[in-house]
N, C-alpha and C positions, 0 to 999 in steps of 0.2 A: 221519333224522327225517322227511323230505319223504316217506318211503318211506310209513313208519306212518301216517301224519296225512294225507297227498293233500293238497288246497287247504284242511281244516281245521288250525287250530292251537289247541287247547285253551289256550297260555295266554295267546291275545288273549281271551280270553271272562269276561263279567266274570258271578259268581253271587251269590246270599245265599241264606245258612240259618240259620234263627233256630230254636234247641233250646232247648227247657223243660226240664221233668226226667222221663229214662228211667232206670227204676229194672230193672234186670235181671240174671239168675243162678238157679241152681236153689230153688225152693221161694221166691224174690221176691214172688208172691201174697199171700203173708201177710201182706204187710206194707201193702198197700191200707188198712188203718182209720189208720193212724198217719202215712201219707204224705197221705192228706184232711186230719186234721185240723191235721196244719202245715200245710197247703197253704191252709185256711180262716182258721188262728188261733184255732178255737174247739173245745170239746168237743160241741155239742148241733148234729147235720148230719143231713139229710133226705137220700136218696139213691133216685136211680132205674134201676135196675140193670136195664139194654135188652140182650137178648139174642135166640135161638131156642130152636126145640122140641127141635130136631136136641142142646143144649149141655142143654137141660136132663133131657131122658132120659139123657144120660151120664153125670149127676148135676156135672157142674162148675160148673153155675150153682147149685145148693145148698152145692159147695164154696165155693165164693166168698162167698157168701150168709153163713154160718157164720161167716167169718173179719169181717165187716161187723160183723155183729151182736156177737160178742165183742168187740170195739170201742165197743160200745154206740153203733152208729149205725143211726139206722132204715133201713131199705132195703124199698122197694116193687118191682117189676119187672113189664116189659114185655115179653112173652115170642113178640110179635105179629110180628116181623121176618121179612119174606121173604128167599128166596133170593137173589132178585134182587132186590131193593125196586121199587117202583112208588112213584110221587106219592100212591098211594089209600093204601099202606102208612104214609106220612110224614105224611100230614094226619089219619092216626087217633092218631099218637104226639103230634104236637103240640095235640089238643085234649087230650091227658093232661099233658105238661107247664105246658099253660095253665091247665089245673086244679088243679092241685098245686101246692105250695109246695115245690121241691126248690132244695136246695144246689149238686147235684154229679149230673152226669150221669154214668152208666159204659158202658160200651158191652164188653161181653164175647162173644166170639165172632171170626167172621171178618169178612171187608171188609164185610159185608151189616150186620150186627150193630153194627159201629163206626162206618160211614158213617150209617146211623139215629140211633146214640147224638150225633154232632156236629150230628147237621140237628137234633134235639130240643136242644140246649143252641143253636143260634143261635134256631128259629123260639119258645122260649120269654120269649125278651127282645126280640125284631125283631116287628116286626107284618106283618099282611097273610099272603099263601097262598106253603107252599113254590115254586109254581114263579116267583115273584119273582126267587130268589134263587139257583136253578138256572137259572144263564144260560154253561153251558162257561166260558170260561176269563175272564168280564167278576165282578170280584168285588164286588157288590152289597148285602153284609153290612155296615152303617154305626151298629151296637149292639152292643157286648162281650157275648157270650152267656154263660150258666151254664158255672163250670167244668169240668171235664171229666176221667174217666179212662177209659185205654184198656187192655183187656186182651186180647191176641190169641189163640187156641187152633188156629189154622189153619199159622200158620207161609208166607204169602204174598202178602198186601197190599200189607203196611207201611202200611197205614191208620194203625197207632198211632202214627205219628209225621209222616207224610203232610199235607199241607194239604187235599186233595182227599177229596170225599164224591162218591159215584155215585150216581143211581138212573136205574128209566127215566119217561121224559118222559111228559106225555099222547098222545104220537106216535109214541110206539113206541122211541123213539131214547134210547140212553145220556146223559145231561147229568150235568153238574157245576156244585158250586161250588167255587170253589177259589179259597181267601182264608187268612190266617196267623189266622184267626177260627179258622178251623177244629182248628188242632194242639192237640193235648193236653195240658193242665196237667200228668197224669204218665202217660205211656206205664210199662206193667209188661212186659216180655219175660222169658218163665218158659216153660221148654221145657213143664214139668209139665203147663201146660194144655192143651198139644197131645198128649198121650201118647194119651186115645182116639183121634184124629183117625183115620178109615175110608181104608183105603190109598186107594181113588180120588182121594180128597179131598184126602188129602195130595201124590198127584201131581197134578194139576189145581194148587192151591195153589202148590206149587213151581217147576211151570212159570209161574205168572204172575208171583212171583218172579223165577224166571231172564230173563223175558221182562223185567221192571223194569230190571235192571241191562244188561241185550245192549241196548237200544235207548237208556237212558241213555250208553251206550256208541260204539255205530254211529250219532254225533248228530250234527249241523252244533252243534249248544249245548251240545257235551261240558263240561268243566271237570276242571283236575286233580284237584279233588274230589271230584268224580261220578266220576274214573277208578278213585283209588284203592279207593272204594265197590264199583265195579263190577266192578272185575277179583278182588277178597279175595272179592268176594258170589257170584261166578261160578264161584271152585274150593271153595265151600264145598257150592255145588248141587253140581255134577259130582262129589264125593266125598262126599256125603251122602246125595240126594235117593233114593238107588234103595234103601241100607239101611233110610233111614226109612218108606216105600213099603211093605218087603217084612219088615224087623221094627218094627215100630210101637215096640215096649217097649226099642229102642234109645235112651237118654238119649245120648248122645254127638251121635248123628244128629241128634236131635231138636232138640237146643241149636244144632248149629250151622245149621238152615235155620232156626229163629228168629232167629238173628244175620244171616243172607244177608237174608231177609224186611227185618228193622229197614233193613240197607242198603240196600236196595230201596227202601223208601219215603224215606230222606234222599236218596236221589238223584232221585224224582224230584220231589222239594220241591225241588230244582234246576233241571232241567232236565227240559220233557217230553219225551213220550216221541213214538215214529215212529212211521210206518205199522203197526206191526204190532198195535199195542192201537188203534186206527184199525180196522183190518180186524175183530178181535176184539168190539167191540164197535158195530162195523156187522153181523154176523151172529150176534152173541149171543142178542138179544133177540127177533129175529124166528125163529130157529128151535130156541128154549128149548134151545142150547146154554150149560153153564154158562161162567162167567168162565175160569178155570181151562183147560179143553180148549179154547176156543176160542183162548186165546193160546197151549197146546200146537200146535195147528194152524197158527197164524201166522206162529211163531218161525221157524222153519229156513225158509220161505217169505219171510219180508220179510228176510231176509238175504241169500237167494239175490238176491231183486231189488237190492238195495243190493250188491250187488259190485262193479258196473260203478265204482262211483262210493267204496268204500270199500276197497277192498280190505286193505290197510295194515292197516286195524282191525280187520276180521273176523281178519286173519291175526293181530295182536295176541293175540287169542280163545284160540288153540290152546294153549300151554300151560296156561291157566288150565281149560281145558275136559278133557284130559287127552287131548289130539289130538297124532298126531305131528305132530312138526316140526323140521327141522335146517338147517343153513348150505349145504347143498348142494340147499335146494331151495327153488324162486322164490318170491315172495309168493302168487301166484295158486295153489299147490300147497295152501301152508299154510292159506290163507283156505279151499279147499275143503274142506279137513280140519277146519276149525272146523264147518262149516256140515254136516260129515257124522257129526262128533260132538254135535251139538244134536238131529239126526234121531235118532240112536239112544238117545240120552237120554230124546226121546219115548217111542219106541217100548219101549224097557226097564220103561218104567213103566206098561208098558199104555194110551198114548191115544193116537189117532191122526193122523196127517198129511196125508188127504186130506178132503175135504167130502162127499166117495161114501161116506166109512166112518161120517158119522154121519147119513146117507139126505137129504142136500140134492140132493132132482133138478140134474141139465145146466144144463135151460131155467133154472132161478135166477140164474145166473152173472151175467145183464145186470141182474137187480134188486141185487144183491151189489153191484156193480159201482156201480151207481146210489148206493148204500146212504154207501157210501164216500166216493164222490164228494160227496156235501153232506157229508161231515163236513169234507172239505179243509180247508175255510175256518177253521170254528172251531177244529181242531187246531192251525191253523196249518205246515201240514208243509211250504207251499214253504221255512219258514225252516228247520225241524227237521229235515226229512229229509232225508239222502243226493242221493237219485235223486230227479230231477222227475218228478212223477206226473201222466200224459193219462190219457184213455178209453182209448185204446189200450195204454199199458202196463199199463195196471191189468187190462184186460179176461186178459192175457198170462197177469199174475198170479193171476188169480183164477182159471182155466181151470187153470193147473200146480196150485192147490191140490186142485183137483176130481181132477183125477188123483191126486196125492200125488207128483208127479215136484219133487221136491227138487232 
């Protein structure tokens, strides 16, 4: 046991997860007008159906839209969501909310599209300017917002079930709120919706995914819950993610990184996450690397670094990841083997593992580095992370990512 767990023991740690209603299964979508209106207790609902451009040229925001309306429920929509959201993005939704008289907010799409959809159900009932309420991990929300549904098409967040909302700050830097304000009245997980999903996207998506579960994982604030989440969510990626990648119109594939996804986000409505979404979204935003490849690039990197100090768990990793492993070889064998099978899970899906390969000059590495470094605080990593993080080992870390040397 002492092997696996090092000086962590999962079951000193105490968590809470509070679940609404996830309604999921093939072709589940359809059933959005009948799950509002129990959810209301009324027939006559206003709806604001928050999405992108990207979901409505695929036609799935019309799909959706369809199944509203045959419900006879009005639906208006917000089709304005960036990729990455900004503050300028969330205070153009919320003078629409404030405008409007709506019921039920929806948020369809990916983490972009659902993190919008929850800022517009709090900043519709709470007063004053989003970045109030975007304060990292200090939760600020003290008014029950509009309720709320979530419909995923990405298969990687876990927004729909997640307490946490992203966007970027006026300073460039990823913030959060992140309050039980935030969870969804009914998360819908329907592979269907992700069937267009454009390979890239889908890999990108999956790795942030897999990165949810590995670092809920590799955690000083594990829990047997978050374990068992993460280690089912972890061989669902490793035996799905490169099918769904490379045949889109795979439903089997498709269902089950929606399932890993869902795990993802209940885990880390547990427990945050480490360094690696730390790193992720310290060089997201400044070098319009998306979510997605940017925690592709992190993963096998903040594990490399957390070895010293996890080894047991990484090594834990390998069967779930579909890494050898046997009785005749040490922990430190098998942990490498995990950590050489997340590389090439990258790499299978076409994204990369160095910072050279997506054109981040050398000279960057001390602003990277800097980058990181003030988010310490508010991630909280000395409690969360493994390995203690200096200037100096991070500088380590960030120099092997530039290389790609895993």
């Amino acid at each position: 046991m002492s092997e696996v767990f090092g000086k962590h023991d999962p079951y000193l740690q105490v968590g809470r997860l509070s679940l609404k209603g996830i309604v999921f299964g093939v072709g589940s979508y359809a059933r959005i007008g009948s799950e509002i209106k129990q959810l209301l207790g009324k027939d006559q609902v206003r709806t604001l159906l928050v999405t992108d451009e990207g979901i409505e040229k695929a036609g799935t925001a019309e799909k959706v839209r369809q199944v509203i309306k045959d419900s006879k429920i009005v639906v208006e929509t917000f089709s304005e969501t960036e990729p990455e959201p900004t503050f300028r993005c969330l205070r153009k939704i919320t003078e629409v909310v404030r405008g409007g008289k709506f019921d039920v907010i929806i948020g369809l799409g990916g983490g972009s599209s659902m993190d919008v959809a929850k800022t517009a159900s709090i900043m519709a009932t709470n007063p004053g300017d989003v970045a109030e309420y975007y304060q990292f991990m200090e939760d600020k929300v003290k008014i029950k917002p509009l309720p709320k549904v979530m419909i995923s098409t990405t298969s990687g967040t876990g927004s729909e079930v997640s307490f946490g909302a992203v966007a970027t700050d006026d300073n460039g830097f990823k913030n959060f709120i992140n309050s039980p304000f935030n969870q969804a009245d009914i998360s819908i997980v329907d592979p269907l919706m992700s069937m267009t999903c454009p390979p890239r996207l889908t890999a990108g998506c999956g790795m942030d995914a897999l990165a949810h579960l590995a670092e809920a994982y590799v955690n000083f604030a594990a829990t047997p819950l978050t374990d068992t989440f993460a280690l089912h969510g972890i061989r669902l990626i490793a035996e799905n993610l490169r099918e769904a990648v490379y045949s889109g119109n795979n439903l089997t594939a498709r269902y089950n990184m929606a399932i890993a996804s869902t795990l993802g986000g209940l885990s880390t409505s547990i427990v945050p996450l480490n360094i690696g979404h730390c790193i992720s979204e310290g060089i997201g935003p400044v070098y319009k690397i998306s979510h997605g490849v940017a925690n592709a690039l992190a993963l096998p990197h903040q594990m490399r670094y957390n070895l010293p100090a996890m080894a047991g768990r990484i090594a834990a990793l390998a069967p779930h990841l579909g890494a050898r492993c046997s009785p005749d070889m040490s922990t430190r064998e098998i942990a490498e083997n995990s950590i050489e099978a997340t590389k090439q899970l990258v790499l299978d899906v076409g994204l990369p593992i160095a910072l050279k390969d997506v054109n981040i000059p050398r000279e960057e590495i001390p602003r990277i580095v800097d980058r990181i470094m003030k988010l310490h605080d508010p991630y909280n990593l000395a409690y969360y992370n493994p390995l203690k993080i200096t200037p100096k080992n991070l500088t380590e870390l960030v120099t092997n990512m530039w290389e790609g040397n895993v």
